[in-house]
C-alpha positions, -999 to 999 in steps of 0.1 A, spaced: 0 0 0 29 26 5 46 20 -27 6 31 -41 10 61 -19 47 71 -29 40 67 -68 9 87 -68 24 116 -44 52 114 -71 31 117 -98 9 146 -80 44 165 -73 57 163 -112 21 172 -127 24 203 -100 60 211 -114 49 206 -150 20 233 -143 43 255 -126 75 255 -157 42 258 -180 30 293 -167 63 307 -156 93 283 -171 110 282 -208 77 264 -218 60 295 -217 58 315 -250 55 352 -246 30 357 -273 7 343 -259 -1 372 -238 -13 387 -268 -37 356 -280 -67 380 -281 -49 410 -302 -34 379 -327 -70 362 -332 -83 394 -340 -56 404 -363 -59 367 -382 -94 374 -384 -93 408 -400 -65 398 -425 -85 367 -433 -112 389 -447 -92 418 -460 -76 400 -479 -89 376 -510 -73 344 -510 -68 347 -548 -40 370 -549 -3 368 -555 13 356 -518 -20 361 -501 -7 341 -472 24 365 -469 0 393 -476 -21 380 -448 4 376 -424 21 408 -432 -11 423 -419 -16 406 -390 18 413 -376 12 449 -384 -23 450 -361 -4 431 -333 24 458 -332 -2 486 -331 -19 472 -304 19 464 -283 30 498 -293 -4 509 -274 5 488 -244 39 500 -244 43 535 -251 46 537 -288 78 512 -280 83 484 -305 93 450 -292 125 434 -297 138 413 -322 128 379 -300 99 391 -289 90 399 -330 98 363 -336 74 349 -309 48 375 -322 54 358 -354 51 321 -344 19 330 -327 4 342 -358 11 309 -376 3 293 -345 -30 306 -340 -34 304 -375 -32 265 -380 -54 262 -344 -80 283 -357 -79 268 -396 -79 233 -376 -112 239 -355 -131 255 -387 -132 292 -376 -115 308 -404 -141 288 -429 -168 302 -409 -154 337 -421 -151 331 -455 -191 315 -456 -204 345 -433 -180 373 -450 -178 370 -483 
């Protein structure tokens, strides 16, 4: 019965450090404290933007950065962020992108705005 014991209190203690690293460790990506700005910004490149144009997808993504450093500049004093923090924004977007191409969302746009 105390081996039981030991393995789950193990168990409980990694899953505790796991959540911990998650929130605050290297496993933590710094975009996402700008999830809502980078949904918004796929969203409103998604339908600015026709899909049948030359490099639509860089077009697309152009845009979307753009919105997400308006709204960090807002945040942040007209500052810019740096050049890792630009590369996590960037990830993000593709990030988000694929989640929300994945669950259907950005064919809802293209049925409802166009």
């Amino acid at each position: 019965m105390s081996t039981i014991v030991f393995i789950v209190i193990w168990f409980a203690a990694i899953a505790f450090i796991y959540l911990v690293m998650e929130k605050t460790g290297p496993f933590h990506k710094a975009w996402e404290k700008y999830e809502g700005a980078i949904i918004t910004a796929i969203k409103v490149a998604e339908k600015a933007i026709p899909g049948d144009i030359p490099n639509a997808g860089l077009r697309r993504l152009d845009q979307a950065l753009n919105f997400v450093l308006e709204r960090y500049a807002e945040e942040h004093g007209g500052k810019q962020p740096d050049a890792k923090l630009l590369h996590e924004l960037k990830e993000g977007i593709q990030i988000k992108h694929a989640e929300l191409e994945r669950l259907g969302n950005l064919r809802k746009l293209y049925e409802v705005g166009r």
